[in-house]
N, C-alpha and C positions, 0 to 999 in steps of 0.2 A: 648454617652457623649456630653453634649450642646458643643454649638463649643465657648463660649464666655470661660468658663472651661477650655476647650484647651490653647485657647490664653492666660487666665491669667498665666494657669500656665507654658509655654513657656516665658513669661516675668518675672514670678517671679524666674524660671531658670536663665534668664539672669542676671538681678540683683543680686541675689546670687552668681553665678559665679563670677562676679565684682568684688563682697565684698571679695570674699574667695580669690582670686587673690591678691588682692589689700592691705589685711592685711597679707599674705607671703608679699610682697611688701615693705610694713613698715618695719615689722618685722626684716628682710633681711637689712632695712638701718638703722634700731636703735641697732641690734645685731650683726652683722659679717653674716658670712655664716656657721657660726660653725653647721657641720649636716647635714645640705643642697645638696641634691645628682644633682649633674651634668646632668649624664644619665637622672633621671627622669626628670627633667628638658628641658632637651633637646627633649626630646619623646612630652611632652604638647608641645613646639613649633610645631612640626611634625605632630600629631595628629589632631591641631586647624587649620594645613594647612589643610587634610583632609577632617573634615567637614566644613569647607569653601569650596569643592570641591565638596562635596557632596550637600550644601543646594542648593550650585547655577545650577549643573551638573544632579543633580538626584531628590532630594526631591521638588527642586523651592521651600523652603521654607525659607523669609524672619531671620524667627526667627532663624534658626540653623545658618544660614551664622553668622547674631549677635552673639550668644552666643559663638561663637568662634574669630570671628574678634577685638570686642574688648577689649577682654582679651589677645589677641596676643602683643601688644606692650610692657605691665608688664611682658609677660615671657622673652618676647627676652631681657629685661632689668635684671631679673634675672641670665639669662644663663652665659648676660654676666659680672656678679660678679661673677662667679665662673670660670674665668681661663679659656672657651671654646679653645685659640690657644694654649694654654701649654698643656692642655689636648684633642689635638684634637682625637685624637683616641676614646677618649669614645664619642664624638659629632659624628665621623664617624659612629663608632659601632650602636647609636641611630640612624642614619640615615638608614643607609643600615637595621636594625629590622625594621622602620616605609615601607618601600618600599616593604620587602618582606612580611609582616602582613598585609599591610594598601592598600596597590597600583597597588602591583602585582596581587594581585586576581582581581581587578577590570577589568585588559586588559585578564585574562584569561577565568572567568566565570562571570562578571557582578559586578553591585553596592552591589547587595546584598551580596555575598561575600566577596568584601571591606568591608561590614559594621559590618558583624562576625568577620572578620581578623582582625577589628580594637576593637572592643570587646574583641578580647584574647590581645590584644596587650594594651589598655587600662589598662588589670585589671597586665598582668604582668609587663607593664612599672613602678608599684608604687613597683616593688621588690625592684629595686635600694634602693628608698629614705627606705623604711621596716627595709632592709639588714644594711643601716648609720646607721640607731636609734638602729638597735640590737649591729653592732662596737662598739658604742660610748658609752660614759657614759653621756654625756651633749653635748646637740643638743640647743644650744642658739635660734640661727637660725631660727630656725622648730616650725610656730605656726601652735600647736597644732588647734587651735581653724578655721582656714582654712582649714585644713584637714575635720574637723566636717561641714563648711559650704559646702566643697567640695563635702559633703556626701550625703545635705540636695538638694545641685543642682542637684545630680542626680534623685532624688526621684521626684521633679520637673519633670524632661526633660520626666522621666519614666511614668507620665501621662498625659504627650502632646504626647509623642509614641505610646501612648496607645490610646489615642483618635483617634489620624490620623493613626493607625493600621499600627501601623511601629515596626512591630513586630522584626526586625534584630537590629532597633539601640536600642529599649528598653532593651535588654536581653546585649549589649554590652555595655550598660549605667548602667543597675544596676548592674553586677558585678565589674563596677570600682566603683560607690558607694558606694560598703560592704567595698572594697578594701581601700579606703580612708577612712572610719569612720575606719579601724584597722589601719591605718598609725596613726590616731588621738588618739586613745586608746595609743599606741606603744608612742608617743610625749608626752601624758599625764602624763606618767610614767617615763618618760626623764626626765621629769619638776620637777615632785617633788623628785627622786631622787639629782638632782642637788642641789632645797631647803635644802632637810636633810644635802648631803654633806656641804654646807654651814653654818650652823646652829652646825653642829659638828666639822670644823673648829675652829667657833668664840669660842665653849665650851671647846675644849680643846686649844684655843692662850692664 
C-alpha cells in the first residue's frame, strides 16, 4: 500500500475522530446527558491514555499518539457532566477493567498483547452506553450521528493498520467499529421513537 495512502488515511482518522468527539460534545451541552453512559465514557478516557502509550512506547507513530491526544480533553469534559465523584464506583470499576484488559498484559507478555486486550476492551466498553439506549426510552443526549462517525474512524485507522502491518490494533480497531455503528443504529431508533412519542402527545393534548 503507497505510504502517502497510509498517512492520508491516518489523518482522515484523526479528523474524523474530532468530529465524532466534538459533536457528542455539542450534543451533550445543547441536550442534558439524558442516555449518556458514564462507564463508557470513562473507558474512552482510559483507552486514549493507552494509545498514547502505545504511539509514543511501542508503535513511535506520530499519528496514533494524535488521534487519541486530542480527543482526550472533550472526553474528560464529558465524564465530567455525568457525576464521575457521585458515581465514583463506576469510574473505578472503568479503571480497574482498562488495567486489567489494556495494561496488565503489557508488563506480562508484551504490547502486542496490550493491543488485543485493548481490542476486547474497546469493543465491550461500548456495552455500557448499548445497555442505556436498550433502559431508556429517550436518549436526548446520544448523537446518534457520532456514533456513525465513530464507526467511519475506525474503518480509517483499519487501513493505516493495515498499511503499517499492524495486524493486533486493526482487528482491535474494527470490532469497536461494528461495535459503534450498532450503538448508532441502537440511538437512531431512540431518536425517532421519542419523535412519534411526541407527535402522539401533541395528537392526543
Amino acid at each position: 500500500m503507497p505510504h502517502l495512502v497510509i498517512v492520508a488515511a491516518a489523518y482522515a482518522a484523526i479528523t474524523i475522530g474530532i468530529v465524532s468527539t466534538i459533536i457528542q460534545f455539542v450534543r451533550l451541552l445543547r441536550d442534558g446527558v439524558e442516555g449518556v453512559s458514564l462507564a463508557t465514557w470513562s473507558l474512552f478516557v482510559f483507552t486514549s491514555g493507552f494509545w498514547v502509550s502505545y504511539g509514543v512506547l511501542s508503535s513511535h507513530s506520530l499519528e496514533v499518539v494524535l488521534g487519541s491526544l486530542l480527543v482526550w480533553p472533550f472526553q474528560m469534559y464529558i465524564v465530567s457532566r455525568l457525576s464521575p465523584l457521585r458515581e465514583w464506583a463506576t469510574v473505578a470499576k472503568s479503571a480497574l477493567f482498562s488495567f486489567a484488559l489494556m495494561f496488565a498484559p503489557i508488563f506480562l507478555w508484551g504490547w502486542k498483547a496490550g493491543v488485543y486486550g485493548t481490542g476486547v476492551g474497546m469493543t465491550l466498553m461500548r456495552g455500557p452506553q448499548f445497555v442505556e439506549l436498550i433502559k431508556v426510552r429517550r436518549a436526548e443526549g446520544v448523537s446518534a450521528l457520532s456514533w456513525y462517525t465513530s464507526a467511519a474512524c475506525s474503518g480509517f485507522w483499519v487501513i493505516y493498520y493495515a498499511g503499517d502491518h499492524l495486524w493486533a490494533a486493526l482487528l482491535a480497531t474494527a470490532a469497536a467499529g461494528v461495535a459503534s455503528g450498532a450503538i448508532g443504529v441502537l440511538a437512531t431508533i431512540r431518536h425517532v421513537q421519542a419523535r412519534r412519542d411526541e407527535r402522539s402527545l401533541v395528537v392526543t393534548g
